[in-house]
N, C-alpha and C positions, 0 to 999 in steps of 0.2 A: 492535402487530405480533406474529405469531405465531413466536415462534424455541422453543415448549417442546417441539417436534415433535426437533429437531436437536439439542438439549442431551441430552435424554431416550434420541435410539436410538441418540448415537455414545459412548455412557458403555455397549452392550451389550455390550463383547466382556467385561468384565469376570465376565457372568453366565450362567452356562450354556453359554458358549464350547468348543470340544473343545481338552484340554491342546496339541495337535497343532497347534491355530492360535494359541494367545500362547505356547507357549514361546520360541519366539526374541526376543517382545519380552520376555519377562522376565529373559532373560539380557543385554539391550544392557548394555554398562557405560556409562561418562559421556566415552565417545569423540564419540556424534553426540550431548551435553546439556552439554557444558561447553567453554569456549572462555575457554582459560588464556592468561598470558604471564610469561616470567622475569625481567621487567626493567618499572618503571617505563614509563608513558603519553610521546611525545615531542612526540606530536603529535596532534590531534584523532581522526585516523582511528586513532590507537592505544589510544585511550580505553576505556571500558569503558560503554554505554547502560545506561540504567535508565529507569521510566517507571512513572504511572499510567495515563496517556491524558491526561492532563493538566501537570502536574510531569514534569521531565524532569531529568538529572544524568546527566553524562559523568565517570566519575571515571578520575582520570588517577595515582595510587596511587604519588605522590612517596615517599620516606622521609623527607628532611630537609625536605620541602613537599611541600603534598598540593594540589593543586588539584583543581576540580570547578568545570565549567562547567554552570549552571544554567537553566533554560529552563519557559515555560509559559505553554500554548496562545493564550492571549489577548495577549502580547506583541504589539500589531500597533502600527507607526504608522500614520499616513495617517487617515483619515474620508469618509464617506459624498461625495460627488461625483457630479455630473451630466455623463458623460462622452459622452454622446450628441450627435453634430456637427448642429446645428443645419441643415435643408437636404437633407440626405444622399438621403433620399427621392428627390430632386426631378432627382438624377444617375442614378437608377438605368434608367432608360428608355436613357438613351444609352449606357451602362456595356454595357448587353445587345447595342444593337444593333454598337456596335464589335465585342461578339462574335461575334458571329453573321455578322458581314459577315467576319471573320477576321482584323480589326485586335487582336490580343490586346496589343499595348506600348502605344497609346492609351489601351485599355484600363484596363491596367491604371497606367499616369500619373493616367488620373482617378480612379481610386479613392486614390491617394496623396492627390489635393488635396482632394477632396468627401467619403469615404468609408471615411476609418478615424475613430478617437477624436477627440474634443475635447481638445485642451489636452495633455501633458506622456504621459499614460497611465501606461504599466507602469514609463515610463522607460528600458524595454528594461532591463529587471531589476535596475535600479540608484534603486530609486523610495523609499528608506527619507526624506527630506524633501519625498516629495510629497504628495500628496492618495490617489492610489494604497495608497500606502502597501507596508511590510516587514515580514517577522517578526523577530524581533529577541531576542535574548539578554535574560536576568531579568539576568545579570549573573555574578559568579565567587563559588565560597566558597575560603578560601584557609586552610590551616591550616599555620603555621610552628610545627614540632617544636621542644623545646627541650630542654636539659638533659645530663647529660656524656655521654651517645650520639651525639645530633645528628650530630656530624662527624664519624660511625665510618662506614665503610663495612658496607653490610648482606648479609649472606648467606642464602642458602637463597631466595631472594625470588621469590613465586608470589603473581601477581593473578588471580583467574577471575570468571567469571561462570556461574551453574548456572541454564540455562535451565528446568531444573522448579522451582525456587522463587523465581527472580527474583531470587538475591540475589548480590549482588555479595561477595568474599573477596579481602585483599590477608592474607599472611603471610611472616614474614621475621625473621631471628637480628640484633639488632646488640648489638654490646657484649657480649655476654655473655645479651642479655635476649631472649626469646621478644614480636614482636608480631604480636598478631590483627585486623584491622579486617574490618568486617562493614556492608554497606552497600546499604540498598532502598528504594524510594518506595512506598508504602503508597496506595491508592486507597480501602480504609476509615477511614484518619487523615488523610487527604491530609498527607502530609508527606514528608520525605526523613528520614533516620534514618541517621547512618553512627558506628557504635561501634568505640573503638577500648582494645585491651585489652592488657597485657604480665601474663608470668609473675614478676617481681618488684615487690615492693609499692610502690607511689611512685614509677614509670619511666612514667607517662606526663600528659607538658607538652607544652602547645603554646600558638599565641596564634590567636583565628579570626577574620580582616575578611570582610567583604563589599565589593567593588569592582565598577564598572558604569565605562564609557569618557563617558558624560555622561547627563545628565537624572537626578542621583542624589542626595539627600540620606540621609546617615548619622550615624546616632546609633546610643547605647545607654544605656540608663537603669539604674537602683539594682534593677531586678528583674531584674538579667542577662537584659536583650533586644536584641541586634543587631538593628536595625534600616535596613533599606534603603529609600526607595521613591522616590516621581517621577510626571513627568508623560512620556507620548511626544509626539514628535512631529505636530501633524495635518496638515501637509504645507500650513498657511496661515498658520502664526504666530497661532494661535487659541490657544483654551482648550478645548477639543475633544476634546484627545487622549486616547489610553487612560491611566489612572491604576493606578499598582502599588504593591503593597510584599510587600517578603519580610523574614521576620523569621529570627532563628537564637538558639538559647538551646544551652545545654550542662548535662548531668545526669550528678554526679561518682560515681562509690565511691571513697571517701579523697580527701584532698586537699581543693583550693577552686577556687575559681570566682570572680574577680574583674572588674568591668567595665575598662578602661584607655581610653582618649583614644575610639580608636576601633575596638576590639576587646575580644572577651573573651578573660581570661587564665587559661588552668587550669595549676595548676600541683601537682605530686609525688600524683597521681589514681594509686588503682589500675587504675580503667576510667574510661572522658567517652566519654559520647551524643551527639552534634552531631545537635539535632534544628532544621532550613529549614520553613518553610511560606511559600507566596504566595500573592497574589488579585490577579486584576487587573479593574477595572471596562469592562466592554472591552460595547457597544451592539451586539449582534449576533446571527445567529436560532441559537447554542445558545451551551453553557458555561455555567458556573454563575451564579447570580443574584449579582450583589457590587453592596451599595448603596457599602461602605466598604472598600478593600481594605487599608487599613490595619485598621481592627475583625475583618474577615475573618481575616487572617493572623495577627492575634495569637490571636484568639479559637480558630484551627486549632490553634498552637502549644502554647494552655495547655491543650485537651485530651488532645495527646499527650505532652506532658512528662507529664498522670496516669498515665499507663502503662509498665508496666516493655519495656525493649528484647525480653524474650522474649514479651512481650503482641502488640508491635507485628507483630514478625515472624510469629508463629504467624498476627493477622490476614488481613497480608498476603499469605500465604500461603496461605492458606486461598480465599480472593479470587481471585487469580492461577489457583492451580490448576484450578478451575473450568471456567477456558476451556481452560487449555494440556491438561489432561488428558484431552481431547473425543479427542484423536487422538496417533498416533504412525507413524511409520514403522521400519522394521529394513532395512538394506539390506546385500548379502552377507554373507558367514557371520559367525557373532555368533560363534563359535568359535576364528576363523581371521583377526585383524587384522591390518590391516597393520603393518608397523613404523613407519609414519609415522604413523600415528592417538598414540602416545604423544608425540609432539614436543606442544611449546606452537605455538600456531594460525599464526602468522606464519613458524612453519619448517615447518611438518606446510601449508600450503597452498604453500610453494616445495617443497617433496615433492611433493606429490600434480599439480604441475604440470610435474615432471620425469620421474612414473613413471607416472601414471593409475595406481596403483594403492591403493587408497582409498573405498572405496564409503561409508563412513560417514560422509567429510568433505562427501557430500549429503544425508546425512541430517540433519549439523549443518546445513547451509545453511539446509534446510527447515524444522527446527527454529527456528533464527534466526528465520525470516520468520517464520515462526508467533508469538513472542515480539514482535519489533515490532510487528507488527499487536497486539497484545494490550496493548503500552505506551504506543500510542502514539495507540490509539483506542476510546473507549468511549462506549457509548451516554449522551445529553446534550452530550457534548461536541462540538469542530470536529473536523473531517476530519483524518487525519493528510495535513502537505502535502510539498512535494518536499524535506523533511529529516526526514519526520514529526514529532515537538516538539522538535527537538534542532538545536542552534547556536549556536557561541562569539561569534558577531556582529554587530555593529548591520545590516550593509547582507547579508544571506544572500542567495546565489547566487541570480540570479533570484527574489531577493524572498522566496523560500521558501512559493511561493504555491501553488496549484492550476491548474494547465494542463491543461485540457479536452482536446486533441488526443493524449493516451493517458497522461499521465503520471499527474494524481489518481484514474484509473479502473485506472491499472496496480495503485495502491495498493491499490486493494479486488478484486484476482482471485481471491487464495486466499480471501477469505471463506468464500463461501457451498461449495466444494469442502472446506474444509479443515474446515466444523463452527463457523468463528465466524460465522455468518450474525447475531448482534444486533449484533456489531463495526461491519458494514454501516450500523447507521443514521445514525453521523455524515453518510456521505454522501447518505445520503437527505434530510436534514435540507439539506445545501448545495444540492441540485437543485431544493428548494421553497423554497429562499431566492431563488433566480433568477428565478422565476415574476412576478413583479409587475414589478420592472427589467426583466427582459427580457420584458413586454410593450410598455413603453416604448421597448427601443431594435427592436422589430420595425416598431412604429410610426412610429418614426422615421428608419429606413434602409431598410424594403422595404414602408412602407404598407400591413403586412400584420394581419390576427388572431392568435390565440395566443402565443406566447413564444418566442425564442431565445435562447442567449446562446453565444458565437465561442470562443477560446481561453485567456483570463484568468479567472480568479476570486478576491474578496478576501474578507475580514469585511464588505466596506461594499457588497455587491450589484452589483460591475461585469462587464458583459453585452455591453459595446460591442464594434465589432471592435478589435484593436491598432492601435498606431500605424503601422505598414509593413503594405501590401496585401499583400507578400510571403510574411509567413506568420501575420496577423492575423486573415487575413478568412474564414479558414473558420469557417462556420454554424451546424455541424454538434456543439457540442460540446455543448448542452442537448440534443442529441437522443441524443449515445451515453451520458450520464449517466442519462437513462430506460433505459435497455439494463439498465441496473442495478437500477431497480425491476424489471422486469420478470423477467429472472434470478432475485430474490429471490423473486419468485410461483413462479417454476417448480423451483425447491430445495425450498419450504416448502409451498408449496400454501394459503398463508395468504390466503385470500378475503376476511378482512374487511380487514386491509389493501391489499388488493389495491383495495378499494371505495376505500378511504382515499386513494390516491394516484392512483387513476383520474383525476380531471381535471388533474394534471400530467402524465402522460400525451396526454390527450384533447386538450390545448392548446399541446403539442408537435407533436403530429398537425398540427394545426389552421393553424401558422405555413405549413407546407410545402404543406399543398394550396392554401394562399394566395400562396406566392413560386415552385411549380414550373412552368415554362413548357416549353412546346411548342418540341422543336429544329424545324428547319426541315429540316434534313438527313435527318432520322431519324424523325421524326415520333412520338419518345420524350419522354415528362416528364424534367426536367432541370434543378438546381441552376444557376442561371449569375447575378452571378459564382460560382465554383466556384473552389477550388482543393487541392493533395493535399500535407498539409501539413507545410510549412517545405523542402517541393520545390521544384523547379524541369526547365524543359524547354528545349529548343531550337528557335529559331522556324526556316522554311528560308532565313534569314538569319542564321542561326547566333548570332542574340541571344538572351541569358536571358529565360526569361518564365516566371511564376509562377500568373497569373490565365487560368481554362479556363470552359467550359462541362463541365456534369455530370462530375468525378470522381471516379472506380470509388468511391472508399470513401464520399463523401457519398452516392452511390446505394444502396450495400450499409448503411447505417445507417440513412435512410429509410427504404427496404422493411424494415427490421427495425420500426422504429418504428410504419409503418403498421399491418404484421401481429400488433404486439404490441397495441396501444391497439386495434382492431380485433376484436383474442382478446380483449380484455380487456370491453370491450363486451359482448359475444355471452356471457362466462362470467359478467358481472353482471345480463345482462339487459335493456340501455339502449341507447339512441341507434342505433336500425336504419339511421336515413337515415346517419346517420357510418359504421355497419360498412359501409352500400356503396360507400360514395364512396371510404372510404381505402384498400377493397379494390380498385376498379377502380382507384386512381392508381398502387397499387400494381404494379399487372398492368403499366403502360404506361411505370412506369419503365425507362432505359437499364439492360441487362442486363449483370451482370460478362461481360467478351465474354475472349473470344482472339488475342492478336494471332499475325500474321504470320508471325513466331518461334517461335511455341507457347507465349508466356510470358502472364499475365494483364495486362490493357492496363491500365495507369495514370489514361488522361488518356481524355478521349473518343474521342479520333483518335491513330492511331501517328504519336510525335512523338521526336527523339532526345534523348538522355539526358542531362541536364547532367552527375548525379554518379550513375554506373549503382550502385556502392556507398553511398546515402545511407541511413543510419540508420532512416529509418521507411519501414515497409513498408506503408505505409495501403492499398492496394489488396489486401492479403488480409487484412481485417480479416473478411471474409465466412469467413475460413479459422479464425481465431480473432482475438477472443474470441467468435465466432456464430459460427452452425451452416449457413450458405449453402454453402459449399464442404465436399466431405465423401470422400473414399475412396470408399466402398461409395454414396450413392446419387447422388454428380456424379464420377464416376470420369474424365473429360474436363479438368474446372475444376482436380481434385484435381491431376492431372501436369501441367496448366498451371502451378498454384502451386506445385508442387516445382521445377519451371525459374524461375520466377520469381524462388525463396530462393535456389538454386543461384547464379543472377544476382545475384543482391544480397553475395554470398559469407559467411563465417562470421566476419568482423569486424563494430565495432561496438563503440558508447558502451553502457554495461552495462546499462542498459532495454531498450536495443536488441535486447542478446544474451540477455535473458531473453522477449523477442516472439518471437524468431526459433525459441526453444528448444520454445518452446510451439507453436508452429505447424509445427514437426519432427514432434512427438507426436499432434498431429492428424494431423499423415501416416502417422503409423503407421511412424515410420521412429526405429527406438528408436535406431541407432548413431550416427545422424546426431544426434540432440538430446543425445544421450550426450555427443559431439566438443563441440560446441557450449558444453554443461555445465561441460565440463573449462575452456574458453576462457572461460567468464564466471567461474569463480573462477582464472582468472590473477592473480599476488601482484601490486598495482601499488602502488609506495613514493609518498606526498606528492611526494618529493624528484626525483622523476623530472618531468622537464620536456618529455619529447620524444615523451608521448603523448595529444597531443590529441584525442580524439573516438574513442580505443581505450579499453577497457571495460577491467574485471577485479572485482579484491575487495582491499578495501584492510587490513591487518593485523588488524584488527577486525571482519573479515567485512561491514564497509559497504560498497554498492557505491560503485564509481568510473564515475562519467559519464565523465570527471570533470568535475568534482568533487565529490562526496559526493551522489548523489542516491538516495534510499530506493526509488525506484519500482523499481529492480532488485533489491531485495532481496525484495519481496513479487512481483514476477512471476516470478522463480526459483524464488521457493517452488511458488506457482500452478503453474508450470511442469512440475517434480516429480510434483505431485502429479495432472497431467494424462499423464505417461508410465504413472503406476500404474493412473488407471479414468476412464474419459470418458462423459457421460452427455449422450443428444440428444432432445432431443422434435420431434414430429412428427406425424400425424393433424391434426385438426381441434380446435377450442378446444372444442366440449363432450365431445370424446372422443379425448381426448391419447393417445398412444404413444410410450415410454418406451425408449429403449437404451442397457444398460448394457453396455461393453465392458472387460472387466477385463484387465489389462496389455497394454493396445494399444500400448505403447513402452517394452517391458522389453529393455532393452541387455544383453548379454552379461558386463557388468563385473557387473550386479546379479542372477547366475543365483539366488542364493539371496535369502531374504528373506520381509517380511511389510508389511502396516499394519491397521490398523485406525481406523476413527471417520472415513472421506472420505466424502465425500456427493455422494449422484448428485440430477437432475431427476427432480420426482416424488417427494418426501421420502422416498429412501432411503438408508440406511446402512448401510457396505458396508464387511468386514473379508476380511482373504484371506491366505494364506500362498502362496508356493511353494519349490522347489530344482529344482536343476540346468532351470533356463530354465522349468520346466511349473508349472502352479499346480496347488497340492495340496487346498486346500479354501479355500472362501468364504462365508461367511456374509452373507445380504442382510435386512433389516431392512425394513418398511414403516410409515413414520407417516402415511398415508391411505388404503391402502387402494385404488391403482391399479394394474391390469396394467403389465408390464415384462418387454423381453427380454431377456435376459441372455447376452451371447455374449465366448467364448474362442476363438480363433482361427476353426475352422469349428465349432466347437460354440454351439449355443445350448439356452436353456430359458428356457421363458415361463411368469414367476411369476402367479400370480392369488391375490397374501396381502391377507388385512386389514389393516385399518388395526391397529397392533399385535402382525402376527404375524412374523414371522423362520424362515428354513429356510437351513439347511448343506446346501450343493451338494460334490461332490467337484470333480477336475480334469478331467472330463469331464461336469460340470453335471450330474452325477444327485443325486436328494436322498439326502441321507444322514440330516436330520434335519428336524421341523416342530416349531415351539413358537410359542405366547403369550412375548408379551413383556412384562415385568415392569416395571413403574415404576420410575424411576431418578432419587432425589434427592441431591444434592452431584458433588462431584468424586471421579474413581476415585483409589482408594489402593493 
C-alpha cells in the first residue's frame, strides 16, 4: 500500500510555511492536547485509555490502589463456525414474490424461519460462550500501596493524559511526600510500562496481583515474573479457544523486589517500573504471529525490563508521534481562552455545555479521535471494534464486535481525511478476510457469485445474516466496507494497491448483478429482500414491518460500488465486458427519489413512520459518507436531505450525533453541525439511568451510546475535520476532477483559527489559517500531480501542480507563493 504520499505532504506546513499560517498553532497551549482530572478513576468511563493498537490499559490512578484494566486485541472467545442455514437459498423465490405481491409480514415471518443464521449467532450481543464468540478483558493489574502514607489522605492530586506523547501522568502530595506515576504502552516494546516515583527516599511500596474473573491460572516464579494466562472460551467446550498470557515484573531504584503467594512485593523503592506484556495465540487474518503466548509474553517482558523507563518512553514516543504529529487543528483565538478550558475535563465539558463557550474543547475532541485511532489501530493488527481494544469485561457490550451497518466503518472516517490513511489497513485486512466466507453464505442464501457479508463480523469469518430479519438481513455491509478501499484509492491515488484489492472489489460487484432483480412496479434494479437498517415502517394496517424491496441506502451503496469497481476496472485496464454491465446496472438502479413531503424516501414506497426520530439515518448515506447528494451539483436531493435531518431532529445515541454532525457540514450548514457538536459532547454520568438511546461524552471524553461505544468518538473527529475542508471527485475514471472546498462549515463560534496536515481526494495536503470568519491563507500540497479546484465560498482557483509541488493561495485564492516540495522524514518537532 501506498501511504508515503500522505505521511510525506502533511508533515509540510513545518517547512517553508509563512509564519502567518502556523503562528496560531504554535501558540495552542495544552487546552485542546491534554485531558486532566482532580480526583481518582470511579468508574470505567473515568479512566484514562492508553494503547499501542494492540495492548490496551485504562488506568484508573487510585492512591491507596491503583487499578488498571487491561486489554488485547486478540482476547476473543468463540471459534470458526459454519453459520450459514442450511436451505436458505431455496426460500428465496418466495421471500420475493410475497414482496412484490405486497405481503411484506409473510414476508418477512419467512425469512425469521428459513433465512437468518444457523444456530445461536451473535446471540444478540451476549455470545461470550458461544461459538460467535466476545472480546473480552486480558484481565486487571491491581497495585496496593503500602507503608505509613497509605491511609493519608492525598492532596494536590492531578491525573492527565497528553495527547502529543501518549503518556499518561497521575501526581499527588500525601504525607508529607511528593508522588509521580508516569504511564504508556509502547508499540516498539510492546509493553505497558507505568513508573511510579516519590521525592523522599524509600516512600514507595506496594504489592502487584493480576486477577481475571475465570479461565485464569496465576503464578510467579524466583525471577520476579507475575504470571497470568489461560485458555478462552470456544463457545463448544473444546480445546479451541484462544490461549493468553500476560506477564508483569517490577524494576526497583532502592529498595527490593520480592515474589509473595501470589503477588510481587516491593517494598521502601525510591522509584518501581511495573512493566505488563501479552500475547495471545488467537487463528485469524492479522495480529501478530504467537506460536506460544506464554514464550511471547515473557520473551517481550525481558526485553523491556533491558531498558531504562527513559529508553522506553523516548521509544514510544517517538513511534506515537509520527502519526499524531501528521496534523493538528487551532480553533478560536489561541490568545483569548475560555475560562472553562482551565477546568479538569469533566467540569470544563459541564461548562462548555452550559455556555458554548469553548472552541478548544473541539479541538480536544478531535484530538482525542485522532489519538484513539492511533492506539487502538495499527497496520498488521485487527480493526479497532465497537470499544476499539479497551474493556473491563468478559461479555462487552454487543460482543465488542464489528457491525457493518455503520458502526466499524464509522471507526475509520477520519483516517484517510485526517493523514492516518496506513491506520486504514487494519480494515482492509477484515474486508478480505470476508471474501472466501462470504462466498459461501452468497451461495448459500441467494444462489449467487461473488461475496457478501450482512451486519456482524468476528475473528472467525462470519458473513451470515443475524439471527432477526429485523435488523440482520441487510446485504449491504461487504459492500459499504469496499467503499473503504476505494476512498483509500482516491486520498492516495495508490494504483498498485488499487490492483491489489481490485478483485475484492470485482466480486462484491459481482454478488449484486447476480441477486438485483427487476421491480415490477418500476421497472428498476432492486435489492429485495432489502431492508434500512435496524428500522422499521408501517404497514396500511398500522403493523411494524421491517423487510422492503430496494432501500434508498442499499441502492445508494450499490451504485457507489458498481461505479467504483467499474472506475476501478477502466483505471487498471481490465475486464471491459464487467465495466459495461456494472455500468448499465448501475444506470437502472432505483434512484435516491423525493418523497411527497420533500424529504428523501427511505423505503421504496412512501410508507409511515414507526420511530420518525430513529438513530440511523441510512437513506442519506449518499449525503455522507459518499458523494451522491451534494449542495452545488444536486441542489434538489441537497434541501431534500436538510428536511430529512431536520426530520430525524438533533437527538441521538452518540454515533448517531456524530452521522448527523457530518452530514450538517456536507450541507454547508456550519451552525447547525456546530449545535449538534455542542449536543454530542453533552457530560453524560454512568450513573444516570434515564438516558437510553440519548448520546453525549462521558468524563473521559468516551462517547456514550450508551453505553461506551468508540464509533462516536472517531466520527466526531471525522466530523470536525469535514466542517474545515471537503474534497469530492468527479469526471471520469481516467480523468478525475478534484474539489476542494476549504471551510464549507465554519460556525461562527470558530471565527478565528487554523490546521494543518487534512487531506483532501486526489493526494492533497491542505493547511489554512483564518480570523474573523474569512480565510487568510492556505497552503495546498500535491502528491501526484492532479488538477484540482479549489474553492472558498464564490471564489475558486484551479491548481495544475505537480506531483511534489505546493503553492500558498491568499483568502481570495490568489497565489501568493509556488514552491517544490522537499522530502519529509520523521515526525514534526
Amino acid at each position: 500500500m501506498r501511504f508515503r504520499s500522505l505521511r510525506q505532504f502533511s508533515r509540510l506546513a513545518v517547512v517553508g510555511l509563512a509564519i502567518a499560517l502556523v503562528a496560531p498553532l504554535a501558540s495552542s497551549a495544552d487546552v485542546d492536547s491534554v485531558i486532566w482530572f482532580d480526583a481518582p478513576a470511579g468508574h470505567f468511563t473515568e479512566s484514562t485509555p492508553l494503547g499501542n493498537g494492540r495492548l490496551g490499559a485504562m488506568i484508573f490512578g487510585g492512591v491507596d490502589e491503583d487499578v488498571i484494566a487491561l486489554t488485547e486485541s486478540g482476547m476473543w472467545s468463540g471459534s470458526p463456525q459454519d453459520a450459514d442455514r442450511v436451505g436458505a437459498a431455496a426460500a428465496l423465490p418466495e421471500i420475493r414474490r410475497l414482496l412484490f405481491a405486497g405481503d411484506v409480514l409473510a414476508a418477512e415471518r419467512l425469512m425469521n424461519r428459513q433465512f437468518t443464521c444457523a444456530g445461536a449467532g451473535s446471540g444478540l450481543g451476549r455470545s461470550a460462550n458461544l461459538p460467535y464468540g466476545s472480546f473480552q478483558t486480558l484481565g486487571k493489574l491491581r497495585l496496593k500501596f503500602r507503608g505509613d502514607n497509605s491511609q493519608v489522605d492525598a492532596d494536590d492530586y492531578r491525573r492527565q493524559l497528553d495527547l502529543d506523547d501518549a503518556v499518561a501522568a497521575i501526581s499527588y502530595r500525601q504525607g508529607g511526600v511528593q508522588f509521580a506515576k508516569t504511564a504508556l504502552v509502547s508499540a516498539p516494546d510492546e509493553a505497558f510500562a507505568y513508573r511510579i516515583a516519590a521525592d523522599a527516599p524509600g516512600a514507595v511500596s506496594f504489592d502487584v496481583r493480576l486477577e481475571r474473573p475465570e479461565r485464569a491460572d496465576i503464578t510467579v516464579d524466583s525471577h520476579g515474573v507475575l504470571q497470568m494466562s489461560g485458555q478462552l472460551n470456544d463457545g463448544r467446550d473444546g480445546d479451541n479457544g484462544v490461549r493468553y498470557c500476560v506477564c508483569a515484573t517490577v524494576v526497583v531504584a532502592g529498595g527490593s523486589v520480592a515474589a509473595g503467594d501470589d503477588c510481587l512485593q516491593v517494598r521502601d523503592a525510591d522509584a518501581a517500573t511495573v512493566l505488563v506484556t501479552a500475547a495471545t495465540k488467537i487463528d485469524t487474518f492479522a495480529g501478530r504471529t504467537v506460536d506460544d503466548p506464554v514464550a511471547t509474553a515473557r520473551k517481550d517482558l525481558q526485553a523491556a525490563a533491558a531498558r531504562t523507563f527513559d529508553e522506553l518512553r523516548a521509544r514510544h514516543v517517538a513511534d506515537y508521534q509520527q502519526y499524531y504529529r501528521r496534523a493538528a487543528i487551532q480553533l478560536g483565538n489561541a490568545e483569548e481562552r475560555s475560562p472553562s478550558a482551565a477546568l479538569p475535563t469533566p467540569q470544563r465539558l459541564a461548562a462548555a455545555w452550559e455556555s458554548a463557550d469553548d472552541p478548544d474543547l473541539a479541538a480536544l475532541y478531535f484530538n482525542f479521535g485522532r489519538y484513539l485511532l492511533i492506539s487502538s489501530s495499527r497496520p498488521g493488527g485487527l480493526p479497532a471494534n465497537l470499544q476499539g481494544i479497551w474493556t473491563e469485561t468478559i461479555q462487552t457490550p454487543w460482543n465488542g464486535d464489528w457491525h457493518m451497518n455503520i458502526n466499524v466503518q464509522m471507526n475509520y472516517w477520519p483516517a484517510e481525511p485526517c493523514g492516518l490513511s496506513d491506520l486504514h489497513e487494519p480494515l482492509f485486512a477484515l474486508t478480505e478476510s470476508l471474501v472466501e466466507p462470504g462466498r459461501r453464505t452468497a451461495r448459500a442464501y441467494y444462489d449467487a457469485d461473488g461475496w457478501v457479508a450482512h451486519v456482524l463480523a468476528n475473528p472467525w469469518g462470519f458473513t451470515s445474516p443475524g439471527e432477526s430479519a429485523s435488523w440482520g438481513a441487510t446485504c449491504t455491509g461487504g459492500a459499504w466496507l469496499c467503499e473503504h478501499l476505494w476512498q483509500h484509492y482516491q486520498f492516495t491515488q495508490d494504483r498498485e494497491d488499487l490492483a491489489r484489492v481490485y478483485p475484492v472489489l470485482r466480486a462484491a460487484a459481482d454478488f449484486f448483478l447476480d441477486v438485483l432483480v427487476e421491480d415490477p412496479q418500476t421497472g428498476r434494479l432492486v435489492t429485495a429482500p432489502s431492508n434500512s437498517p435496524e428500522n422499521s415502517y408501517l404497514t396500511a394496517d398500522g403493523e411494524k414491518a421491517h423487510i422492503c424491496i430496494g432501500a434508498t441506502m442499499d441502492m445508494q451503496i450499490i451504485r457507489d460500488l458498481l461505479h467504483a469497481s467499474s472506475d476501478a476496472a477502466e483505471i487498471l485496464g481490465v475486464d471491459q465486458d464487467f465495466q459495461q454491465q456494472a455500468r448499465a446496472a448501475a444506470a437502472r438502479l432505483l434512484p435516491t427519489r423525493i418523497a411527497s413531503d420533500g424529504r428523501i424516501m427511505e423505503w421504496s414506497q412512501e410508507v409511515r413512520e414507526d420511530d420518525p426520530a430513529h438513530r440511523h439515518v441510512s437513506h442519506l448515506w449518499g449525503l455522507y459518507p459518499a458523494q451522491e447528494i451534494d449542495p452545488r451539483r444536486t441542489p434538489e436531493l441537497a434541501a431534500a436531505a436538510r428536511k430529512s435531518l431536520t426530520g430525524r431532529g438533533d437527538d441521538g445515541t452518540g454515533w448517531s450525533l456524530a452521522n448527523k454532525i457530518a452530514m450538517w457540514a456536507r450541507l454547508h450548514d456550519g451552525e447547525r453541525a456546530h449545535k449538534l457538536l455542542r449536543r454530542h459532547l453533552m457530560p453524560v454520568s454512568i450513573r444516570e439511568k434515564d438516558i437510553a438511546w440519548r448520546g453525549g461524552s462521558y468524563p473521559n471524553l468516551f462517547d456514550a451510546h450508551p453505553p461506551f461505544q468508540i464509533d462516536g468518538n472517531f466520527g466526531g473527529t471525522a466530523a470536525i475535520a469535514e466542517m474545515l475542508l471537503q474534497s469530492h471527485q468527479s469526471g471520469t475514471a481516467l480523468a478525475p476532477e478534484f474539489d476542494l472546498e476549504l471551510l464549507p462549515a465554519l460556525p461562527a463560534a470558530w471565527s478565528d483559527g487554523s490546521f494543518r496536515g487534512l487531506c483532501a481526494r486526489g493526494d492533497f495536503v491542505v493547511d489554512a489559517t483564518w480570523d474573523a470568519g474569512r480565510l487568510r491563507s492556505v497552503r495546498i500540497a500535491s502528491g501526484s500531480g492532479l488538477p484540482a479546484m479549489v474553492r472558498y465560498g464564490d471564489a475558486t482557483a484551479d491548481l495544475q501542480l505537480a506531483a511534489g509541488e505546493s503553492v500558498l493561495l491568499d483568502g481570495r485564492l490568489q497565489t501568493i507563493a509556488a514552491e517544490a516540495t522537499p522530502a519529509i522524514d520523521g515526525a514534526d518537532e
